[in-house]
C-alpha positions in Angstrom: 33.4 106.8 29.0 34.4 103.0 28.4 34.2 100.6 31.0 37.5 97.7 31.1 35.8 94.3 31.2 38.6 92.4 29.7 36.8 88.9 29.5 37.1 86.6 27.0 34.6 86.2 24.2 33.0 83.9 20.8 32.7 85.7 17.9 31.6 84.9 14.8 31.6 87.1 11.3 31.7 86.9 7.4 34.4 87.4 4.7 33.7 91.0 2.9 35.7 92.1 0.2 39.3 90.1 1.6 38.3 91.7 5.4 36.7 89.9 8.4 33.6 91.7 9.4 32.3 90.2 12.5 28.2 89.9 12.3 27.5 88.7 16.3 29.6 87.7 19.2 28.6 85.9 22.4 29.2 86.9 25.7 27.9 86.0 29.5 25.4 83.7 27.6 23.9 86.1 25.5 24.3 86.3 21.9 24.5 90.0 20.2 24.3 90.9 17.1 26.4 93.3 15.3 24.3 96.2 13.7 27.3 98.1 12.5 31.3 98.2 12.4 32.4 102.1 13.3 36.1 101.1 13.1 39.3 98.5 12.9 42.4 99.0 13.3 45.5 96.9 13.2 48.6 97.2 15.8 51.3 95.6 17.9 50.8 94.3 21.4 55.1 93.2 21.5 55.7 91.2 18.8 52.0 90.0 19.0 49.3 91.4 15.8 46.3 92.3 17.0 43.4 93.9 15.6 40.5 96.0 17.7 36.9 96.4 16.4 34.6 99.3 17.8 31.5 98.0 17.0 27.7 98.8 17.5 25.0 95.9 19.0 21.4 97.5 20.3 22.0 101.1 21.5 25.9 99.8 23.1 29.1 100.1 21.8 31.5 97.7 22.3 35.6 97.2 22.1 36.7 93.8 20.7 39.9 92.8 20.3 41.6 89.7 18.0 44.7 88.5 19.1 46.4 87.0 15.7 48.9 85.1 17.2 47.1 82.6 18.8 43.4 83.4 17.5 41.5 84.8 20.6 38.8 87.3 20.9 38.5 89.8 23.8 35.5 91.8 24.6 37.7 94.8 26.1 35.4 97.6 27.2 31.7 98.9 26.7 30.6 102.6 26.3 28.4 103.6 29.3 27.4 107.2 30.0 
């Protein structure tokens, strides 16, 4: 099951074929780095584009989220058995 952490996050990523694929992201003073991209998807928050990442660092999975409007990243939850 994921667990909510909601905090705000650094995240940094490359240009691939006209997408942003983030490559490593930085939070609570450590920086991970992004081994693979399982999914993206776009939708709407409101009025507000957003776009959430599932995303694979180590042996975690992690739920980031871009906020479009105002260019914010959110690491919202971590897989935990």
């Amino acid at each position: 099951m994921y667990q909510k952490i909601d905090q705000k996050i650094w995240v940094a990523g490359v240009y691939k074929n006209s997408s942003f694929q983030p490559t490593k992201f930085k939070w609570q003073d450590r920086e991970l780095k992004i081994t693979e991209v399982t999914l993206h998807s776009d939708f709407k928050d409101g009025q507000v584009k957003k776009r959430c990442y599932s995303v694979i660092s180590g042996q975690e999975v992690y739920r980031l989220e871009f906020n479009r409007e105002n260019e914010t990243w959110y690491l919202r939850e971590i897989w935990v058995d």
